[in-house]
Residue, then its C-alpha position, 0 to 999 in steps of 0.5 A: x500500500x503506497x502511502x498519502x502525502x499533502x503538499x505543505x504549501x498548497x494542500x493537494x493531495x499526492x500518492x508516494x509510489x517509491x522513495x528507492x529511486x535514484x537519479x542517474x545524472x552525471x552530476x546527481x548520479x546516485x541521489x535518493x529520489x522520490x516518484x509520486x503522483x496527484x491522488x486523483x490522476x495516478x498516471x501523471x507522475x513526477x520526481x523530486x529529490x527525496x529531501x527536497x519530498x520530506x520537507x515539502x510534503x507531510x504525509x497523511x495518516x488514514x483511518x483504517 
């Protein structure tokens, strides 16, 4: 189960589908990245450094 995160800034809700991704880059080769997508459209998804995700993003706790 992918866990659910709130944008900080603008409140939109984002499904973190992998945080073991890693940019392969010439000059960030190797970072630890973040892949998600908006809650309501899975197949649109983006990347984001994983500290740069951790500091913009809260994650949301559900009822179970």
């Amino acid at each position: 189960m992918h866990m659910v995160y709130e944008n900080i800034k603008n409140e939109n809700v984002y499904i973190l589908l992998d945080d073991h991704v890693f940019n392969s880059t010439n000059e960030q080769d190797g970072q630890r990245m973040c892949l998600y997508c908006p809650s309501d459209n899975p197949s649109k998804t983006y990347v984001r450094s994983y500290s740069e995700f951790h500091e913009k993003f809260s994650e949301i706790q559900l009822g179970e």
